[in-house]
Each structure stands twice: as C-alpha cells, then as structure tokens.
Steps between C-alpha positions, in 0.01 A plus 500: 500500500642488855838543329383829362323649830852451690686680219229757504476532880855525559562802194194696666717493799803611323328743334278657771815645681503176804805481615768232300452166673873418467521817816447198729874420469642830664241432776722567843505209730181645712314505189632140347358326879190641449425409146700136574186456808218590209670202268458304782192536603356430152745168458276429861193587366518291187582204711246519720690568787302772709737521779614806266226672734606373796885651443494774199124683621487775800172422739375824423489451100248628277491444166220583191543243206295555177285250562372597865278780532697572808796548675568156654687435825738200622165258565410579150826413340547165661107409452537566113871401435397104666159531281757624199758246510262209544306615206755607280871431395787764340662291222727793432559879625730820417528801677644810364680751763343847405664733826577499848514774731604469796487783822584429843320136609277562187507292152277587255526236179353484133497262304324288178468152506352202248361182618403142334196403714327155527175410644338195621291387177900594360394811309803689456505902494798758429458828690709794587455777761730727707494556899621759705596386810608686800725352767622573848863374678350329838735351746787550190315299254240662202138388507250602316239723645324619188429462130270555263476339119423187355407365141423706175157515397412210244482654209 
C-alpha cells in the first residue's frame, strides 16, 4: 500500500509539470550550501538535537506549520520542537529537493519530504508533506527566517 502511494506521489509530480528532481545536481555552489544546511538541519532534528535553533534559525523567524493555526515565532519553535522530540522519534526520513532560488542575501527553497515516525506507546506512522522555506545570509552564514508547510492531510 505505502509502496503504491510513493510510486503514485512521485508520477503526479512528474506529471504535473514540477521541476525534474535530478536539477539538484547542476545546483551552483550558492545553491548546493543552502540545500546542504536544510539536510542538516533535519539529520539535527531527527536526533533530537535542538541546537539546530540555536545556529541554523534567525531571531526574527516566523514560521506557519500545518498544524498551528498561526504563524509561530522562535519561542514557539523551541517550546514545541523539546515537547516533539521527547514525545516522538523519526525512525527514518527523505527529502526531495524541488527548487532553489536564490537573489541577493535571499534563499527561497522547496522541497517534499517522507518520514517514518514513532511515538511513545511505539505506534508507528508514514507521512509526507512539502515546506517552503525562506532563508536569509546573516553574518555570511544562511538561517532560516521563514517557512511555511508541514504534513499531508491523513487521508
């Protein structure tokens, strides 16, 4: 079943005009940094280690996941990512490079991803979603200062 969602997802994508995934590999160098520092901040998040904010996250973030009825700011994302990685556990994750754009100090990045989640009574869930996040070079390093996505609706 799972097997057949993937293969399903990923010809919709094909199909629906989104740019060929295999692009990522004539990325210029600016463009390569920036989607290396989103790779890393997932391999962060799924170990639980939430310095991530701390290094990768402007002050002045603001971000609007799915499941928020809000925009959130930096308070919010280190309040829910403790309650999230205390609660939860990624078993496995992929993320799939949609585009980059990049103007001036600006990065704006899309991308799919699929995740293997745990939770504490060991209930595991597979779930996909897509982000757009939007970062800005501070003091010569990205950091995120917006994004908006999260999960697919269950169907």
């Amino acid at each position: 079943m799972i097997k057949r969602i993937v293969a399903s997802t990923v010809l919709l994508l094909l199909l629906s005009g989104v740019p060929d995934i295999a692009t990522a590999q004539n990325w210029n160098a600016e463009q390569q940094e920036v989607w290396q520092l989103e790779e890393q901040q997932w391999k962060m998040a799924a170990a639980e280690d939430l310095t991530w904010i701390d290094t990768m996250v402007h002050p002045n973030v603001s971000y609007w996941e799915t499941s928020q009825a809000m925009p959130q700011n930096r308070a919010s994302l280190t309040r829910w990512n403790r309650f999230n990685a205390s609660n939860s556990s990624t078993l496995e994750q992929e993320l799939f490079p949609i585009s980059i754009v990049i103007t001036g100090n600006i990065a704006v990045v899309n991308y799919y991803y699929q995740s293997a989640r745990e939770n504490l009574k060991q209930e595991r869930e597979m779930v996909s979603g897509r982000y757009m996040d939007v970062l800005i070079k501070d003091g010569g390093r990205w950091k995120f200062i917006a994004w908006a996505g999260g999960d697919d609706p269950k169907k």
